[in-house]
C-alpha atoms as a printed R data frame, in Angstrom:
    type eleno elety resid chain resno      x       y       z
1   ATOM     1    CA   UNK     A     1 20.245 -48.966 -34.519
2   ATOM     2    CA   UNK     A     2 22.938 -49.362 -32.498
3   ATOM     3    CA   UNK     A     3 26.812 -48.185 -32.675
4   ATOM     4    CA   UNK     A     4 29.793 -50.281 -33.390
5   ATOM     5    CA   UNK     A     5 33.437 -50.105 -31.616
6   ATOM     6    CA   UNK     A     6 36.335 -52.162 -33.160
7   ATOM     7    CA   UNK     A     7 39.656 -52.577 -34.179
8   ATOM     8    CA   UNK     A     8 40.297 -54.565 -37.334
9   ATOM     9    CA   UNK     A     9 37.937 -57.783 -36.918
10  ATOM    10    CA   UNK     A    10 37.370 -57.385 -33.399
11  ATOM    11    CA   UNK     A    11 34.241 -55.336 -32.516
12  ATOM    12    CA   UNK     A    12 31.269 -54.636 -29.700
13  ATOM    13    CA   UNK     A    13 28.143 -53.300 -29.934
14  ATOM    14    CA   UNK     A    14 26.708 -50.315 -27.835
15  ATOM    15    CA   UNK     A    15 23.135 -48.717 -27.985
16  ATOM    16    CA   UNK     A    16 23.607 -44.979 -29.222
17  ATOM    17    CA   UNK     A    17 22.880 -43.372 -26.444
18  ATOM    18    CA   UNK     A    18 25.451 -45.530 -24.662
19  ATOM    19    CA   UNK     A    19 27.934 -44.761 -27.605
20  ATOM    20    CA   UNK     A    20 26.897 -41.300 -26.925
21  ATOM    21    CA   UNK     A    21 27.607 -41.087 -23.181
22  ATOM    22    CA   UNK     A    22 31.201 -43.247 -23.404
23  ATOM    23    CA   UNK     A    23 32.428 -40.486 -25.790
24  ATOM    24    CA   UNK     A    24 31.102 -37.571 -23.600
25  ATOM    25    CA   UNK     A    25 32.400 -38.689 -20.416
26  ATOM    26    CA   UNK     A    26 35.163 -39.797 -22.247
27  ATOM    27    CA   UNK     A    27 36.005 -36.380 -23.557
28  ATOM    28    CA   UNK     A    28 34.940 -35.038 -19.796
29  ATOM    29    CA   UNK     A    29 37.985 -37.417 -18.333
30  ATOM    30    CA   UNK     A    30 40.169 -36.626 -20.786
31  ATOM    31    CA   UNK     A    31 39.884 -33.261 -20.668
32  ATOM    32    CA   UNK     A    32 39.965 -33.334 -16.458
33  ATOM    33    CA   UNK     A    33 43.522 -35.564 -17.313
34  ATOM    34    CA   UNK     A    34 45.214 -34.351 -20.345
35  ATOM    35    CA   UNK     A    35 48.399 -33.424 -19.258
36  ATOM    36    CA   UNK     A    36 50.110 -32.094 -22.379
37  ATOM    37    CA   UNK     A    37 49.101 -29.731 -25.022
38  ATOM    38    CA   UNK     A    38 49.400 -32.712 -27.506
39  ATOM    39    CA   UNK     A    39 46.344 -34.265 -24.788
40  ATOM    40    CA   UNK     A    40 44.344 -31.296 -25.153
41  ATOM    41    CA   UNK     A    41 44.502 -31.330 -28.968
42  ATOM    42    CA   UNK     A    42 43.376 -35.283 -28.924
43  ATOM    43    CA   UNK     A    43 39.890 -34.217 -26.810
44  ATOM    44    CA   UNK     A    44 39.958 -31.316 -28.580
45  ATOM    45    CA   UNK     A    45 39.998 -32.909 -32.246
46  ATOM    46    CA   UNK     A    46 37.472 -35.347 -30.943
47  ATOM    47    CA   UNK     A    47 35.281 -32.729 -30.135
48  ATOM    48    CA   UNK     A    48 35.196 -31.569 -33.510
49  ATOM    49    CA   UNK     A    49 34.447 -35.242 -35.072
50  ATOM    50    CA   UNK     A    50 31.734 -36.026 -32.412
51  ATOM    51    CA   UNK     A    51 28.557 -34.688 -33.876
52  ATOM    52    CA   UNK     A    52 28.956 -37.083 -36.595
53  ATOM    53    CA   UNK     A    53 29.393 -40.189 -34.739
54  ATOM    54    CA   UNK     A    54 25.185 -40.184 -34.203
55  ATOM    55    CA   UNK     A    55 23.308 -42.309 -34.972
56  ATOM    56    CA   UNK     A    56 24.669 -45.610 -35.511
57  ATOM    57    CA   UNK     A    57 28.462 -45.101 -36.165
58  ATOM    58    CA   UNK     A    58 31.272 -47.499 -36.766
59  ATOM    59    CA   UNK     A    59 33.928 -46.155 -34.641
60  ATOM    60    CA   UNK     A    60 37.159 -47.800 -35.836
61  ATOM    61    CA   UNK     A    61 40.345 -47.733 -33.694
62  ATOM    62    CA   UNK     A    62 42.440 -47.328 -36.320
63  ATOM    63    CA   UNK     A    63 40.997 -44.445 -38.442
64  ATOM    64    CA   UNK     A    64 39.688 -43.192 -35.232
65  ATOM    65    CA   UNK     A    65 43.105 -42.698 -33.518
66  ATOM    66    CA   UNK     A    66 45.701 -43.283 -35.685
67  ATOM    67    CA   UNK     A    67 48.867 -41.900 -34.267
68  ATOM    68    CA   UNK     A    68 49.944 -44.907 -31.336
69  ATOM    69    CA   UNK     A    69 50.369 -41.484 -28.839
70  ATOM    70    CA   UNK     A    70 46.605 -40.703 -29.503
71  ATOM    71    CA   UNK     A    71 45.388 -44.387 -29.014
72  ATOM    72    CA   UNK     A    72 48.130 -44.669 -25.911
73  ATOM    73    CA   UNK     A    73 45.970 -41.400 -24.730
74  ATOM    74    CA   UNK     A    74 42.568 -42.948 -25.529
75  ATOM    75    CA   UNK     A    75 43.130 -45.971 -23.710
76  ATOM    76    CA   UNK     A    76 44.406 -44.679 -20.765
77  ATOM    77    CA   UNK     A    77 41.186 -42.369 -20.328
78  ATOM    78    CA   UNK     A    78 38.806 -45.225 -21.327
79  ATOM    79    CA   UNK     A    79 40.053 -47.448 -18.079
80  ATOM    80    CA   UNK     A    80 40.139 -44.459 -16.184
81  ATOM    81    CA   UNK     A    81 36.341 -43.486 -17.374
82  ATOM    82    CA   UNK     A    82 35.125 -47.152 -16.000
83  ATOM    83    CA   UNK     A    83 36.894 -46.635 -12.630
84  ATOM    84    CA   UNK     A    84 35.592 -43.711 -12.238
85  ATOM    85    CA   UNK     A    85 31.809 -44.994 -12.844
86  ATOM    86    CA   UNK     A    86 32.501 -47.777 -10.644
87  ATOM    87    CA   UNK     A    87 33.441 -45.001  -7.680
88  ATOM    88    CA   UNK     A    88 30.295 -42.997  -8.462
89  ATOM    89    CA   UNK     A    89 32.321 -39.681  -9.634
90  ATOM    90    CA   UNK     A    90 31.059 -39.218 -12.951
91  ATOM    91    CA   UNK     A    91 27.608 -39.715 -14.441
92  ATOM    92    CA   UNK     A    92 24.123 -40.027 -12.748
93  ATOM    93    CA   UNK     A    93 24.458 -40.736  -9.160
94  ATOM    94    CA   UNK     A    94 20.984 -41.085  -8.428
95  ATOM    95    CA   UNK     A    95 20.011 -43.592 -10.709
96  ATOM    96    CA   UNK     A    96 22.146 -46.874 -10.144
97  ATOM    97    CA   UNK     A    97 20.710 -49.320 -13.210
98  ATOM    98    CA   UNK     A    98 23.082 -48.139 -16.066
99  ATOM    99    CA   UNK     A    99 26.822 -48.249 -13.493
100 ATOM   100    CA   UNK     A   100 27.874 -51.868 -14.402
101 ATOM   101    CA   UNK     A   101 26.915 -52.135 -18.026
102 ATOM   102    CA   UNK     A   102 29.001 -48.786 -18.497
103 ATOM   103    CA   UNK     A   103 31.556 -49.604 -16.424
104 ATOM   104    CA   UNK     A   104 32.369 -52.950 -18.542
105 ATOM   105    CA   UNK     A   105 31.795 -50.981 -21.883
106 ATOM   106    CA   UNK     A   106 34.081 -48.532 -20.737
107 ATOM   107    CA   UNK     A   107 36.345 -51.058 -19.972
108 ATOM   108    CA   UNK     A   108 36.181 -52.994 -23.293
109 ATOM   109    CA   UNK     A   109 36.115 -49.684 -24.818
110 ATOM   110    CA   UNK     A   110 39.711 -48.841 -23.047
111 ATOM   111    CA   UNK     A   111 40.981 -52.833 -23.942
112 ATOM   112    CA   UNK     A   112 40.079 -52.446 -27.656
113 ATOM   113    CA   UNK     A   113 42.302 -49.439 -27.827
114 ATOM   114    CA   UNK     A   114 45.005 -50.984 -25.559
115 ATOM   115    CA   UNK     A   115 45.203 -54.106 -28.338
116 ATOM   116    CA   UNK     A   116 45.466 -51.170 -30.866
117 ATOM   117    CA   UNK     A   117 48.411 -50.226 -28.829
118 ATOM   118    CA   UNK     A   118 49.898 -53.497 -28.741
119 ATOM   119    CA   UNK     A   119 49.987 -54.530 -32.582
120 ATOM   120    CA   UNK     A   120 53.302 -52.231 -32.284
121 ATOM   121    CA   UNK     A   121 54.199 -52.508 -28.704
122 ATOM   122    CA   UNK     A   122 53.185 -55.604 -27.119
123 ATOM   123    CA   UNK     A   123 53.342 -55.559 -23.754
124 ATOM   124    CA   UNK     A   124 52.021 -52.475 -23.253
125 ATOM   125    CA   UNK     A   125 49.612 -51.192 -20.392
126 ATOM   126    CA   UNK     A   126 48.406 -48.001 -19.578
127 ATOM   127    CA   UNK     A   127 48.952 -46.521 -16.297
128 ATOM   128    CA   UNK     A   128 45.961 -46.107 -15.294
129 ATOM   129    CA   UNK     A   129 43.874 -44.527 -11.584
130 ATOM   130    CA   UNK     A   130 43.251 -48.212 -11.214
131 ATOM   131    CA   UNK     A   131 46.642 -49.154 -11.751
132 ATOM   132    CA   UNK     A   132 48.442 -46.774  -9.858
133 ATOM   133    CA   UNK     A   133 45.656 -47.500  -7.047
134 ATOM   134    CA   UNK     A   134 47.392 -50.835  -7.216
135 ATOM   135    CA   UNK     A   135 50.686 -50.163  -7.259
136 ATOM   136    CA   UNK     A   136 50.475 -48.045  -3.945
137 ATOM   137    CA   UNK     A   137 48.500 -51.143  -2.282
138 ATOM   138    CA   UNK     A   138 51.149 -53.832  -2.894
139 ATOM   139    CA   UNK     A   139 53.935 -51.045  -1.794
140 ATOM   140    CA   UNK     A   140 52.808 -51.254   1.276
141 ATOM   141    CA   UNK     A   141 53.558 -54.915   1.543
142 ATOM   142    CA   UNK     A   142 52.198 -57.555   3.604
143 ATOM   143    CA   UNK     A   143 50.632 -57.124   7.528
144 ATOM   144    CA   UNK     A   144 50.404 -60.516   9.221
145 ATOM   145    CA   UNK     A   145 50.079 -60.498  13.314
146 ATOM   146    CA   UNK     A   146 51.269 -63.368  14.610
């Protein structure tokens, strides 16, 4: 059995323990990130729902998180939970296998909820560690010797 994510008729499939571990760590970087009380409440309410979310769960976007602030939140933490995997800070460091499979369903996880997002506001992007990562490497402009 495994569990779905989606958003209207778009959708990916994740094992449940993999289901299990995106909404744990995801909870664990929102937590570490949430900057507002409103933040805290969204980890906080997702807490609650968790435990029924296993096994096998449809976990639809839009019933999910369905205030555009709370899905603006989600995705934000989603990206930020794959970068994060990909620089070894969160998870299992000493076991290697599972890294890039999580960090693209983290990723898809965080785009699914970003085209959520964008149904009402369409060009927007979270700012993400990633993001922000890349914004302070192109400030610093180009280096040529000549």
């Amino acid at each position: 059995m495994a569990s779905a994510i989606s958003f209207k008729d778009q959708f990916f499939y994740v094992s449940n323990q993999r289901f299990h571990s995106l909404i744990e760590f995801g909870m664990e970087v929102g937590e570490k990130t949430a900057t507002t009380d409103e933040d805290k409440s969204f980890v906080s309410d997702l807490r609650k729902r968790s435990d029924a979310f296993y096994p096998g769960y449809d976990f639809a976007i839009e019933r999910e998180f369905p205030s555009l602030i709370e899905s603006k939140f989600w995705a934000r933490v989603f990206f930020d939970l794959a970068h994060l995997i990909f620089r070894r800070e969160i998870g299992n460091q000493e076991d290697t296998f599972w890294q890039y499979s999580a960090v693209g369903d983290a990723y898809l996880f965080g785009r699914v909820i970003t085209r959520s997002v964008q149904e009402e506001e369409q060009a927007w992007l979270p700012t993400t560690m990633a993001s922000i990562e890349t914004d302070a490497f192109h400030k610093k402009g180009v280096n040529l010797r000549l």
